[in-house]
C-alpha positions as CSV (number, residue, x, y, z in Angstrom):
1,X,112.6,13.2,117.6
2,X,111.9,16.6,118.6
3,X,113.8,19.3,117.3
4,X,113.3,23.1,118.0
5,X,113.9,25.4,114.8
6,X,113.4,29.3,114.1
7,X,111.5,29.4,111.1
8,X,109.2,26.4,112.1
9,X,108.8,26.4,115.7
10,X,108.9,23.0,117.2
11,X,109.0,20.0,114.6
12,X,108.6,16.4,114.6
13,X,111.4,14.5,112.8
14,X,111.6,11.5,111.7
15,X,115.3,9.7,112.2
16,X,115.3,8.1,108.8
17,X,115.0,11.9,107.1
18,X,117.5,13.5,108.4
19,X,119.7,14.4,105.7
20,X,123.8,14.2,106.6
21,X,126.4,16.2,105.3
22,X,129.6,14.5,106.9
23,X,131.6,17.9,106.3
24,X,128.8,20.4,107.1
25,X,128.2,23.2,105.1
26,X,130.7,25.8,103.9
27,X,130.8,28.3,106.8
28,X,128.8,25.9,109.0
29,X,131.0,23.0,109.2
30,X,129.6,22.1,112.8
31,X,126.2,21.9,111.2
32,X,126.0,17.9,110.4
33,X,122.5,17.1,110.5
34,X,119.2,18.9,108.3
35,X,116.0,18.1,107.3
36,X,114.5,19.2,104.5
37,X,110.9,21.6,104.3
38,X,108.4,23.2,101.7
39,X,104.6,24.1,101.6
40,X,102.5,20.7,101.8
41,X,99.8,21.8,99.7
42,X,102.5,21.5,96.8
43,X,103.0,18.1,95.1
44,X,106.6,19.5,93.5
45,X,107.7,22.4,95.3
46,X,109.8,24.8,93.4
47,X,111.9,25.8,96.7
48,X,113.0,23.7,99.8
49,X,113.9,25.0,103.0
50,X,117.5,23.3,104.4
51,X,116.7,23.4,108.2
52,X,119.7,23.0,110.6
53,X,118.6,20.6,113.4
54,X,122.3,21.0,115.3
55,X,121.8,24.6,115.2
56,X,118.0,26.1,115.5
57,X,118.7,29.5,113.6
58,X,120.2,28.0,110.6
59,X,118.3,27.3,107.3
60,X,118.9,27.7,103.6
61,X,116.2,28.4,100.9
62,X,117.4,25.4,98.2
63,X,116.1,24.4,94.7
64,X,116.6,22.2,92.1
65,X,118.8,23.9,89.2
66,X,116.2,22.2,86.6
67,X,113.7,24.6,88.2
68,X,115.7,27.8,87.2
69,X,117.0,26.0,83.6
70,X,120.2,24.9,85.0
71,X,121.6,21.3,84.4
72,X,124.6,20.4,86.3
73,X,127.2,17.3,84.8
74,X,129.3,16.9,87.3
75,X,132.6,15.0,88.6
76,X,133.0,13.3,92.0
77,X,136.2,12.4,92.8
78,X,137.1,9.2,95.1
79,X,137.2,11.0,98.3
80,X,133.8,13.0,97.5
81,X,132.4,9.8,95.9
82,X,133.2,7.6,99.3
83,X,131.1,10.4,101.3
84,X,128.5,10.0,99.6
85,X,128.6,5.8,99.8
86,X,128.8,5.5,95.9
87,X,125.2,6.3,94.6
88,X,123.5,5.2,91.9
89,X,123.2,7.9,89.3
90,X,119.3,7.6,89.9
91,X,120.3,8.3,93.7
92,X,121.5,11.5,93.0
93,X,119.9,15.0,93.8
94,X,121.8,18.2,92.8
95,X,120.1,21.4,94.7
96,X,121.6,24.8,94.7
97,X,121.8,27.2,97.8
98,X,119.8,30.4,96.9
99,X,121.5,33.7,98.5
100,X,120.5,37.2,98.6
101,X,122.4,40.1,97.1
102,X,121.8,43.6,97.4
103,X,122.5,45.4,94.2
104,X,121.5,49.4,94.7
105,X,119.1,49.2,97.2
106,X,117.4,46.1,95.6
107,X,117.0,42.6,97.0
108,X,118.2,40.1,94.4
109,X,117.8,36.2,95.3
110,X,120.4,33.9,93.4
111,X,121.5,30.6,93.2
112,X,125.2,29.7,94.3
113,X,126.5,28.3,90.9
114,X,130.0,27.1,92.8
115,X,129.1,25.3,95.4
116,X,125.6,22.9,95.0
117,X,124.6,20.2,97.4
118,X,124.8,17.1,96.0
119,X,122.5,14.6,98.2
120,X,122.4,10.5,97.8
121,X,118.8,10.6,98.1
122,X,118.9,6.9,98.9
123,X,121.4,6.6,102.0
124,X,120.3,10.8,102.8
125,X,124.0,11.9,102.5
126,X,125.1,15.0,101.2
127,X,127.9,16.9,100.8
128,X,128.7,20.7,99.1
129,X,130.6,20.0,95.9
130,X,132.5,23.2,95.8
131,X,134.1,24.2,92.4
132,X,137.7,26.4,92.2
133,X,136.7,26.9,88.6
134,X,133.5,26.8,87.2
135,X,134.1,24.1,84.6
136,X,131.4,21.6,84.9
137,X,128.7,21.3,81.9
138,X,126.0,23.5,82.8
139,X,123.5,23.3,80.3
140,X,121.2,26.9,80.2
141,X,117.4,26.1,78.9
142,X,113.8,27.7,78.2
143,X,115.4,30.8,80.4
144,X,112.3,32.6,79.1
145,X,109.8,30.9,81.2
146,X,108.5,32.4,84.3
147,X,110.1,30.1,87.8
């Protein structure tokens, strides 16, 4: 299928990689249906691009937390569990939503600790897992190294 997006131009997708978030995004609940980008000459991309294909001008720079020294543990209940058609563990992808803040004058890119994406990678569901309290075990390693 055919699908017409901002940053891309014109793209040929492939049904079975469309990713779907039953519940849409927070703020973009109509948005149902995404495919995933990055830069083919990498092998393991540090970034993805979260492309819309329900709404052309919507996309979302994503990354896995590992990347940035982030480990997420998390909970599913039932009703977030059923979304996703009970995954395997192994099934599981946890990406974070990368925003940009301005803090005096200064562009500052940073991941949205509340509310990752949590993808069955197998049946390419997803929903946003978003978190009242921050109380999951985040686990904060080599912060040192350059990302």
């Amino acid at each position: 299928m055919k699908v017409e997006t901002y940053l891309f131009g014109a793209v040929e997708v492939s049904p079975e990689k469309i990713i779907h978030f039953p519940n849409g995004l927070v703020g973009f609940e109509q948005s149902k249906r995404f495919m995933l980008a990055h830069e083919e000459s990498k092998e393991h991309p540090a970034s993805y691009t979260l492309q819309s294909l329900d709404e052309p001008a919507l996309a979302f720079q994503i990354v896995d937390p590992t990347t940035m020294g982030f480990d997420y543990e998390l909970a599913l209940n039932d009703a977030e569990n059923a979304l996703l058609q009970s995954p395997a563990p192994e099934d599981v992808a946890v990406m974070q939503v990368l925003f940009r803040n301005d803090e005096g004058g200064k562009a500052v890119i940073t991941p949205n600790l509340r509310a990752p994406l949590v993808i069955n990678t197998r049946a390419r569901v997803g929903i946003q897992k978003v978190m009242e309290n921050l109380r999951p075990n985040i686990i904060l390693s080599n912060l040192a190294s350059a990302v």
